[in-house]
C-alpha positions as CSV (number, residue, x, y, z in Angstrom):
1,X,9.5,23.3,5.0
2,X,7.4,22.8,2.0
3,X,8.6,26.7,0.7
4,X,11.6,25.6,0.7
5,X,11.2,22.3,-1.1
6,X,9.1,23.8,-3.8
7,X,11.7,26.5,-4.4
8,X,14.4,23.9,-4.5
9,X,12.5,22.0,-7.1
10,X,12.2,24.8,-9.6
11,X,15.9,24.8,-9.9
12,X,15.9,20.7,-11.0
13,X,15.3,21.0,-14.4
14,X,13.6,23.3,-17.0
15,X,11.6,20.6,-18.2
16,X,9.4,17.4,-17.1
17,X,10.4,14.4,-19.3
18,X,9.5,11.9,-16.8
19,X,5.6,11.6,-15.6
20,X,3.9,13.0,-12.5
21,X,3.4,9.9,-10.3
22,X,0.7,9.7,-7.6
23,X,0.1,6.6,-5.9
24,X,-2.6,6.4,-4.0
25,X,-3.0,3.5,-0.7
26,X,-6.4,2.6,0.6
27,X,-6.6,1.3,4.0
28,X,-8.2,-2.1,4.5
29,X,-10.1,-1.4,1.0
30,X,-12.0,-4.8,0.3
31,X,-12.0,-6.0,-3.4
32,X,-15.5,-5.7,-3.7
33,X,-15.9,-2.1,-1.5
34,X,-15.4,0.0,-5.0
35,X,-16.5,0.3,-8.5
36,X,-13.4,-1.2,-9.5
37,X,-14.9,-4.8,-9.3
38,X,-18.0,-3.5,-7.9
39,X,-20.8,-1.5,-10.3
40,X,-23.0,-0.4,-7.2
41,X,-20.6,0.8,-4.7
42,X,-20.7,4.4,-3.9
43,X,-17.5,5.4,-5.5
44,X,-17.8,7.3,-9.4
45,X,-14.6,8.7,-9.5
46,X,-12.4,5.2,-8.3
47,X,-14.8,3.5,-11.3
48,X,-14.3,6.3,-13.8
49,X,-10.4,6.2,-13.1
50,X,-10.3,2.5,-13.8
51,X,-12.7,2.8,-16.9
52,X,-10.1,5.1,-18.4
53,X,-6.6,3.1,-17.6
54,X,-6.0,-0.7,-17.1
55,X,-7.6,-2.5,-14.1
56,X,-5.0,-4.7,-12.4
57,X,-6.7,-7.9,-12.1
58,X,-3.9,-9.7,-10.7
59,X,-2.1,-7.3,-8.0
60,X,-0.7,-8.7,-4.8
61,X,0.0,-7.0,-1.6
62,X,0.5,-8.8,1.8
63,X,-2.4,-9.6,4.1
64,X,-1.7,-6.6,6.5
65,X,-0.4,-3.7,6.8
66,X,3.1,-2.3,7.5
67,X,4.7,-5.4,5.4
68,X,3.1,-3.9,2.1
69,X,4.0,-1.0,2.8
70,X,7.8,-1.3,3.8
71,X,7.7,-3.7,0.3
72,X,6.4,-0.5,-1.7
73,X,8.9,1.8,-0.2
74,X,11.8,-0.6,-0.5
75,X,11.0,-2.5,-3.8
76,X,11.4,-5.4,-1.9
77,X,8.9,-8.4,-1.1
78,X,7.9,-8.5,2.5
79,X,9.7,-11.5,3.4
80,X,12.8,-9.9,2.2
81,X,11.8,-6.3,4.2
82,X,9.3,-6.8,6.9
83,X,6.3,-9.0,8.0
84,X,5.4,-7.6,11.3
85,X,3.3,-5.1,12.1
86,X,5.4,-3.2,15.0
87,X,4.3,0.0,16.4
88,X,7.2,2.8,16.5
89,X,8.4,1.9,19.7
90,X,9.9,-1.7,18.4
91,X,12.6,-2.2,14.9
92,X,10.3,-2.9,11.9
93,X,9.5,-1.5,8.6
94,X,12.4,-0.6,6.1
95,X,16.2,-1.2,7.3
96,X,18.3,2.1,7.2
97,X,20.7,0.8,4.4
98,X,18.1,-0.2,1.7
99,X,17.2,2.9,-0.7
100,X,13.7,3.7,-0.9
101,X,11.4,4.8,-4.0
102,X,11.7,8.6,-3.0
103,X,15.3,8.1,-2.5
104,X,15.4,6.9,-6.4
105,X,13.1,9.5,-7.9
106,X,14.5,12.1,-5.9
107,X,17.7,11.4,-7.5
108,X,16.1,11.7,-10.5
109,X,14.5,15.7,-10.3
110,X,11.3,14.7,-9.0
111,X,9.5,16.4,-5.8
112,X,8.8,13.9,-3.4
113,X,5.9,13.8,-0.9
114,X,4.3,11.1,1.1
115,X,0.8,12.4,3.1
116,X,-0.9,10.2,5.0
117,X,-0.4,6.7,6.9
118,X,3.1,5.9,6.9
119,X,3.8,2.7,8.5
120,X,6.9,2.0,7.5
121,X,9.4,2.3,10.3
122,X,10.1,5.0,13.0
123,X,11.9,3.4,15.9
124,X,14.6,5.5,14.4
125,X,14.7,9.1,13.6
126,X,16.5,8.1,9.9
127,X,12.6,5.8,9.5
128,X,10.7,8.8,9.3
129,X,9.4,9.7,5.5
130,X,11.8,13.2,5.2
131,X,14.8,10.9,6.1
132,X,13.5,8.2,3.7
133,X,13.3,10.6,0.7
134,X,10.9,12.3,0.6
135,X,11.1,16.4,0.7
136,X,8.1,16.8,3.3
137,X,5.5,14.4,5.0
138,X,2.5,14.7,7.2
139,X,0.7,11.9,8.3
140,X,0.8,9.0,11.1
141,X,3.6,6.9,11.7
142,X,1.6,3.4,13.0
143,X,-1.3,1.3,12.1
144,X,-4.3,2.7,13.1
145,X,-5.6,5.8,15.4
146,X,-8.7,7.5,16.0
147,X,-10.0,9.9,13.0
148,X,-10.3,13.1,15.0
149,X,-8.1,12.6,18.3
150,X,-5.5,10.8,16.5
151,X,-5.5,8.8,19.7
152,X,-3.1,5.4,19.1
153,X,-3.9,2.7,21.6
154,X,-1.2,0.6,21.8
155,X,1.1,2.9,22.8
156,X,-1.4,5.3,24.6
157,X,-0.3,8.7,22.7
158,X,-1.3,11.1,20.3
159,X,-0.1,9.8,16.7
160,X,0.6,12.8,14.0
161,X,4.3,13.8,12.2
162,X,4.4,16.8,10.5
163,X,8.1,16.7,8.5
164,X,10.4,16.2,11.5
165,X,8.3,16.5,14.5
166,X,4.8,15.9,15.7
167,X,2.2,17.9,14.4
168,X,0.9,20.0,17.2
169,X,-2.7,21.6,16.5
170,X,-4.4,18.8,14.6
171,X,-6.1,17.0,17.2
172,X,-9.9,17.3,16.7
173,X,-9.5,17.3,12.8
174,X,-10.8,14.3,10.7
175,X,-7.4,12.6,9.6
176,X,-8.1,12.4,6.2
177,X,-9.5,15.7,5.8
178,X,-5.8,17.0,6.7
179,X,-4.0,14.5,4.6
180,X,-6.4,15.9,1.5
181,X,-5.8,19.5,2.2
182,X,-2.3,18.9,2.5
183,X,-2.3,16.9,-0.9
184,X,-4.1,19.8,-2.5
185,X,-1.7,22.2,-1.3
186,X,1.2,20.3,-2.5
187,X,-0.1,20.2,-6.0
188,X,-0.9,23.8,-5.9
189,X,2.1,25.1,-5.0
190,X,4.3,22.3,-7.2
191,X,6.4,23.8,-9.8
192,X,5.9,21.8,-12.9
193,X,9.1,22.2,-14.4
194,X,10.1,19.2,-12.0
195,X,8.2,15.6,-12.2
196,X,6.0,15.3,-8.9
197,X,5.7,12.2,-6.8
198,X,3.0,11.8,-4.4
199,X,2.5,9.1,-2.3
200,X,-0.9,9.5,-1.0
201,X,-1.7,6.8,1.9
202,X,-5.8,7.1,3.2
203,X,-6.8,6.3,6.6
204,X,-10.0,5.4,5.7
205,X,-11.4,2.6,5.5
206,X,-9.5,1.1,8.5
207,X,-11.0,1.1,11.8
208,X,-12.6,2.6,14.3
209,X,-15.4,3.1,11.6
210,X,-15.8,7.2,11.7
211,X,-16.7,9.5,9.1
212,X,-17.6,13.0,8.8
213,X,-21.7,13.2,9.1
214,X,-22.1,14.5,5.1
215,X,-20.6,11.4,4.2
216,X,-23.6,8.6,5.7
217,X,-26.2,8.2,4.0
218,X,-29.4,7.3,5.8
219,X,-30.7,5.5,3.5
220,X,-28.1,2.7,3.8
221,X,-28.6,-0.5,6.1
222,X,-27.9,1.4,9.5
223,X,-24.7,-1.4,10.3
224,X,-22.6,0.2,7.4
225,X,-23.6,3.5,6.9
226,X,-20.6,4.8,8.5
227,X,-18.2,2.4,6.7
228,X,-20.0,3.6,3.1
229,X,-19.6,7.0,4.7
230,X,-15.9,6.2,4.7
231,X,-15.7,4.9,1.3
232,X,-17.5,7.9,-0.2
233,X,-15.0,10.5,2.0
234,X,-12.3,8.2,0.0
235,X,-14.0,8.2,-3.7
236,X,-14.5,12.3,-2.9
237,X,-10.5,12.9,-1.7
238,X,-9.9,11.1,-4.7
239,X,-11.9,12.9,-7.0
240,X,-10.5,16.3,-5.1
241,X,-6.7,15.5,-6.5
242,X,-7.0,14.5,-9.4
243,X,-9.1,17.8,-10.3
244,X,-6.2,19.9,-9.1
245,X,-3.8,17.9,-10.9
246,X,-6.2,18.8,-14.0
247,X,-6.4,22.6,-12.4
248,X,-2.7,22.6,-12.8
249,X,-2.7,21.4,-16.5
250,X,-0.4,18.7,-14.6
251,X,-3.2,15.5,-15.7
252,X,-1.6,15.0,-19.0
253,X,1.5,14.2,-17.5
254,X,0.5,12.1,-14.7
255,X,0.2,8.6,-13.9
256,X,-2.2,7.4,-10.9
257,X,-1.9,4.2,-9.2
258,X,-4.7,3.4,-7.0
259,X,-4.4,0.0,-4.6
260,X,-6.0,-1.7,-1.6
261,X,-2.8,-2.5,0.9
262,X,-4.6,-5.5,1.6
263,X,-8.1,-7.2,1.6
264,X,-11.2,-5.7,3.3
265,X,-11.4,-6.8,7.1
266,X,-14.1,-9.3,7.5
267,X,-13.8,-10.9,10.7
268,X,-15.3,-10.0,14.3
269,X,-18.4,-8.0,12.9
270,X,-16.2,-6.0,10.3
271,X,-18.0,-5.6,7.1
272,X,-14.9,-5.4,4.2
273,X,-16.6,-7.5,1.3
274,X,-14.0,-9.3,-0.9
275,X,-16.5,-10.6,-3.0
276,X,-15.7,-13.7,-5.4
277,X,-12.6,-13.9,-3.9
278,X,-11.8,-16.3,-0.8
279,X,-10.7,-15.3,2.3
280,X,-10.1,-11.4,3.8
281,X,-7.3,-9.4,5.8
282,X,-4.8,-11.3,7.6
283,X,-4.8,-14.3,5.2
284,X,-2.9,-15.5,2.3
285,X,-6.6,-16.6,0.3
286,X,-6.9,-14.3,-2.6
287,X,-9.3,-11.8,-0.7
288,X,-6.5,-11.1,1.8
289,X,-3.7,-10.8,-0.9
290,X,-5.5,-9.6,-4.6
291,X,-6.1,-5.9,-3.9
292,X,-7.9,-3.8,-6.0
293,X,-6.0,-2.0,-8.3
294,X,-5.8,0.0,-11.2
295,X,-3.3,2.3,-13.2
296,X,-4.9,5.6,-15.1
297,X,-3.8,9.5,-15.9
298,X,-3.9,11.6,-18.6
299,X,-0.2,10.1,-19.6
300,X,0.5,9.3,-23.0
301,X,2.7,6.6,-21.5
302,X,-1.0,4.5,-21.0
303,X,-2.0,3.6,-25.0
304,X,-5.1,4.8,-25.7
305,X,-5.2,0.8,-26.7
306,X,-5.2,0.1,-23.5
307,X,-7.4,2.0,-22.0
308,X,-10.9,0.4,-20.5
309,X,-9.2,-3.0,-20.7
310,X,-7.9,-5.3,-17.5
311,X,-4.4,-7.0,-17.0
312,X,-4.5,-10.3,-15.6
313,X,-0.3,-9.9,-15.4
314,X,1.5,-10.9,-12.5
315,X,2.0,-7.6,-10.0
316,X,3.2,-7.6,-6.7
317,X,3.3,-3.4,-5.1
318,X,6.9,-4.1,-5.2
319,X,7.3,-4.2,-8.5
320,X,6.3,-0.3,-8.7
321,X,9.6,0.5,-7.5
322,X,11.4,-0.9,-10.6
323,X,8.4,0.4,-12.7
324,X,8.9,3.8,-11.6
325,X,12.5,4.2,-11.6
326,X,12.5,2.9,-14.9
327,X,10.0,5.9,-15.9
328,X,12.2,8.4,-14.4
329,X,15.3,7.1,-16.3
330,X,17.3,5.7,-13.0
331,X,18.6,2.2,-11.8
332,X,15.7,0.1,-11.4
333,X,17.7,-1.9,-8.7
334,X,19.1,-1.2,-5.5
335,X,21.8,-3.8,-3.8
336,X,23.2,-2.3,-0.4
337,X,24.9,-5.3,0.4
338,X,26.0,-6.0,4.1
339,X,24.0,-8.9,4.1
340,X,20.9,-6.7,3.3
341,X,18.7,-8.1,0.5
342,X,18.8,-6.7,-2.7
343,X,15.3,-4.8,-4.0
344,X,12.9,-7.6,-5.8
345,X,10.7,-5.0,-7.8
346,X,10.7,-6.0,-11.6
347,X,9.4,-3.2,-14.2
348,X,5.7,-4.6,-15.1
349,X,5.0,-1.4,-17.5
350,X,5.4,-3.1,-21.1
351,X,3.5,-6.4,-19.3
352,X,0.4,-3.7,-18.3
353,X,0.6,-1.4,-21.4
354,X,2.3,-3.4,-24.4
355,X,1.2,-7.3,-23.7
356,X,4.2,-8.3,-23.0
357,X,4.9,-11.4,-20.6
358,X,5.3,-10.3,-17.1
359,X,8.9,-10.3,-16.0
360,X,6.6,-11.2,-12.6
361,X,6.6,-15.1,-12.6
362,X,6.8,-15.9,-9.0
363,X,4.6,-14.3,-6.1
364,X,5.8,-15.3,-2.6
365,X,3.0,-14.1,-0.8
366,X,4.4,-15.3,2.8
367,X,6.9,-17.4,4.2
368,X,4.2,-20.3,3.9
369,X,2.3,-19.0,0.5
370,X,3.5,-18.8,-3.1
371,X,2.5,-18.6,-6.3
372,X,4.0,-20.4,-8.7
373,X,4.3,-21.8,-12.3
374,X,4.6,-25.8,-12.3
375,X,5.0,-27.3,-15.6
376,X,3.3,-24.3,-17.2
377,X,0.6,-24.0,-15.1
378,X,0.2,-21.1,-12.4
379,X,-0.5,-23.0,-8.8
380,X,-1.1,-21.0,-5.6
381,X,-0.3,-23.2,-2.5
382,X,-1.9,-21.9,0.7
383,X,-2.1,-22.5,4.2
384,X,-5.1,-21.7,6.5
385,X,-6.0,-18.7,7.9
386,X,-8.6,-19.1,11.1
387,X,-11.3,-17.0,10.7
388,X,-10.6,-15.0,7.5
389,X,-11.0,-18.1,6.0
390,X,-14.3,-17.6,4.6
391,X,-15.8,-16.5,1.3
392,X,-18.1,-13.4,1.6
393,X,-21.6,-12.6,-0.5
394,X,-22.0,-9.6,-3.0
395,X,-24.3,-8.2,0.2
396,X,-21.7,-9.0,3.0
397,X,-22.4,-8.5,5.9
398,X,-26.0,-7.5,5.5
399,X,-25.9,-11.7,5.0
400,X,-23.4,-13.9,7.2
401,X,-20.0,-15.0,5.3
402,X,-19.8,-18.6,4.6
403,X,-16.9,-20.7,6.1
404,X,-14.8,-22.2,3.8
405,X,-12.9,-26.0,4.0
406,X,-10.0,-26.0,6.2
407,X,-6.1,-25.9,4.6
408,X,-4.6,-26.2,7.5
409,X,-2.2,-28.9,5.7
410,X,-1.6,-27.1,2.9
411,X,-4.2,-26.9,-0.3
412,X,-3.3,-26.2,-3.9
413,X,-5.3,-23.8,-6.7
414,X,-5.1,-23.5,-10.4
415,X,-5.0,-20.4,-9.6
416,X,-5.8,-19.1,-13.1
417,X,-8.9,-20.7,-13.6
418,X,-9.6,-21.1,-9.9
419,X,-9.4,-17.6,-8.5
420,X,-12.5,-18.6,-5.9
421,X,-10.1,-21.0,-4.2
422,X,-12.7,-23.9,-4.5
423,X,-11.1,-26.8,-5.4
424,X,-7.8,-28.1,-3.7
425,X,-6.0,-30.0,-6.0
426,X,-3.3,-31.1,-2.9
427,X,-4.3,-34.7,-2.8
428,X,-5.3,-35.0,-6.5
429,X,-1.8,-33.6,-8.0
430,X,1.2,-34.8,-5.3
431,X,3.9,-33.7,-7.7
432,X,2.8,-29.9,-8.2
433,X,2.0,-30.2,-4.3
434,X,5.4,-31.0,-3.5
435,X,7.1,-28.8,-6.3
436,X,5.2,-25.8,-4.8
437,X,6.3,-26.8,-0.9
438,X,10.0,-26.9,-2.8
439,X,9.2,-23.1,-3.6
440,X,7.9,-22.0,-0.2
441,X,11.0,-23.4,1.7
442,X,13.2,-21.4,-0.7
443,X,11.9,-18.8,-0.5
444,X,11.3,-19.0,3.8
445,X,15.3,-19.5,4.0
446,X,15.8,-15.9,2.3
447,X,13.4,-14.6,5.6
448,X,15.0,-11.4,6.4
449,X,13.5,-9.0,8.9
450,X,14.3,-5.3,9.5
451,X,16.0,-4.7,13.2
452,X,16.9,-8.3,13.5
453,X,20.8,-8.0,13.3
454,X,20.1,-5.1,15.6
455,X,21.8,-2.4,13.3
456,X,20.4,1.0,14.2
457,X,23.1,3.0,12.1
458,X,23.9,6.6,13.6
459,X,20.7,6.7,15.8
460,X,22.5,5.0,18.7
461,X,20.9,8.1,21.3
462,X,17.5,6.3,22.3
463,X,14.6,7.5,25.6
464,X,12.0,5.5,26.5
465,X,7.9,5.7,25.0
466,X,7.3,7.2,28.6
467,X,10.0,9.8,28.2
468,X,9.0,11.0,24.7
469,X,5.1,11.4,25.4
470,X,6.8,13.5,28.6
471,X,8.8,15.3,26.4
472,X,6.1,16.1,23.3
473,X,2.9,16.7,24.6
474,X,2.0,13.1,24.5
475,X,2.7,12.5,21.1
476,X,4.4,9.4,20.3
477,X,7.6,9.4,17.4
478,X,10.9,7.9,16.8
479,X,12.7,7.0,20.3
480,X,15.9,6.6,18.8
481,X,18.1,9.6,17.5
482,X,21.6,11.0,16.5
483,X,21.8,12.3,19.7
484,X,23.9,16.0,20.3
């Protein structure tokens, strides 16, 4: 399939006038787990990357996983998408009749890929990334699997999709070794007279924690040797496609977008460090919700200004939908109607690259979370979050995280000057408690959730889990089709 889509893209256009975009998602990716934020973690190209383009000091992302990534692929913020995690064999991720971003650069001349964890919807065969936009796709289609058997628990199958069917003859290979090779391929064989977007989507650093043995170092604390390993395979796969994109003379043309899809995993003996920030994965404090981010390339769209320097605007990954449509010269909306919610992506680029105020003002970052701007202040109102609840050390978890007060009630941040989450201003400041619980119910009564009204479009034809493992090997995929 990929000849054909490269062929296909030759014929676009005769020139590029729009950038190369490649956006790249780390898996469970704690604030504190690169050189972003972090001088002594083991990843020199993710630091060298930000030190050349604009760390994103203030980019949001839900506190797991499929919501942020239905809300990147739709433009729209979680509530408004998706906020469950459902495995393939249940509705979830993004609804049929909303258009995706490889659906708007696609209409603009671009060549669209997406490699890697998907995670986004496949109950129905019209979920999968080549129905979703994107010319070609190989990756996984749920949360988490084994590294070499792609083995996925919770639905007892084999978990690989190679374009429109499983991908046969990849079990035993390290999962992000083939999403790499695939990326590298893609660049290679990309025809440059047409804009190239790549959404690149690691495995690593989710769990279970396994790495390739060139990639630990014994020399590290023996309890996160293979987690570092996994953050070095990560930094190298990195390093690996941006050098072909410089191979390709494509660099000067391209902007990268590098971002955690949600804060390091921290609880039960998992060692993601979100260090200053409160709180980890699966929680609406900062750790759980602030990934780490940054925007670089060899673009001339990035001022050279602007370069080295960090943005404290207001992001949310659902504003890179706008963003890049308004790069590649389309609508920077998309309104399906039928009751479907319209996309909620704002372009931030002027915000990131010219100072300008960010057109951002408002983050829901749950059904219970926002933040918001009271009387010209920026509050975060929070509710509590169990055990993620916690603030973890620069040398987590060589040294215990520390638990942090309860907000089971509710608590209130400055959350500009306050970005540790220490001091609840709930009690102290009534008014901009209740103007922010004003905000949350708002927002919670626009709650919309793919596969709630049940609408499954054309793909009407469905089989049980049992029946498809029967019928592919044991692989698991969309059990809902067109039928004959």
């Amino acid at each position: 399939m990929l000849a054909q889509v490269f062929a296909a893209a030759a014929a676009v256009t005769a020139a590029a006038p729009a950038p190369h975009v490649v956006f790249f998602l780390a898996d469970d990716f704690g604030h504190y787990d690169s050189t972003v934020w972090n001088p002594d973690a083991p990843t020199p190209t993710l630091g060298k990357l930000a030190a050349e383009g604009i760390k994103l000091d203030r980019h949001y992302v839900y506190q797991f996983c499929s919501p942020t990534r239905s809300s990147f692929v739709s433009g729209r913020l979680p509530i408004h998408v998706n906020t469950e995690n459902h495995p393939s064999s249940e509705a979830g991720g993004v609804d049929l009749r909303m258009q995706t971003v490889a659906d708007k650069l696609k209409s603009a001349g671009y060549a669209t890929h997406q490699v890697g964890k998907w995670h986004a919807g496949a109950y129905l065969a019209g979920q999968v990334p080549t129905a979703r936009g994107f010319d070609s796709s190989l990756g996984y289609l749920n949360g988490m699997e084994d590294h070499y058997t792609h083995h996925f628990g919770i639905l007892n199958g084999t978990d690989m999709w190679n374009d429109t069917a499983p991908a046969y003859g990849t079990t035993g290979q390290y999962g992000d070794d083939l999403y790499v090779a695939r990326s590298l391929r893609i660049i290679a064989e990309h025809d440059t007279a047409a804009p190239l977007f790549l959404y690149h989507a690691f495995q690593n650093t989710h769990t279970p924690y396994q790495v390739p043995e060139e990639y630990v170092d014994p020399s590290d604390p023996e309890k996160v040797q293979a987690f570092y390993g996994m953050i070095r395979h990560l930094d190298t796969a990195v390093l690996n496609i941006t050098n072909a994109l410089k191979a390709r003379d494509m660099w000067r043309d391209t902007i990268v977008v590098f971002s955690a899809d949600n804060g390091g995993e921290c609880a039960g003996g998992a060692p993601g460090n979100n260090y200053p920030l409160r709180g980890c994965k699966y929680s609406d404090f900062e750790g759980g919700v602030r990934a780490a981010a940054f925007v670089s390339g060899g673009s001339a769209l990035i001022p050279v200004g602007k370069r080295g320097t960090t943005s404290t605007a207001l992001v949310h990954i659902c504003d890179w939908y706008a963003t890049f449509a308004a790069m590649a010269g389309v609508a920077t909306t998309d309104a399906p109607g039928y009751g479907v919610p319209a996309s909620d992506g704002v372009d931030v680029w002027a915000a990131l690259t010219a100072d300008a105020p960010s057109p951002r003002t408002e983050v829901p970052l749950s059904a219970e979370s926002v933040i918001s701007s009271v009387n010209g202040t920026v509050y975060k109102y929070v509710t509590d979050s169990k055990s993620a609840n916690v603030w973890t050390p620069k040398d987590f978890p060589l040294s215990p995280a520390v638990p942090a007060p309860s907000c089971a009630k509710g608590c209130v941040f400055a959350i500009d000057t306050d970005t540790r989450e220490e001091h609840d201003l709930a009690a102290r400041r009534p008014d901009v408690t209740a103007a922010l619980q004003k905000r949350v119910a708002a927002n919670a009564a626009t709650k919309w959730q793919t596969g709630a009204d049940g609408y499954v479009g054309e793909y009407t034809h469905c089989t049980s889990l049992d029946s498809y493992k029967a019928n592919h090997k044991g692989f698991c995929g969309p059990l809902c089709s067109k039928g004959e």
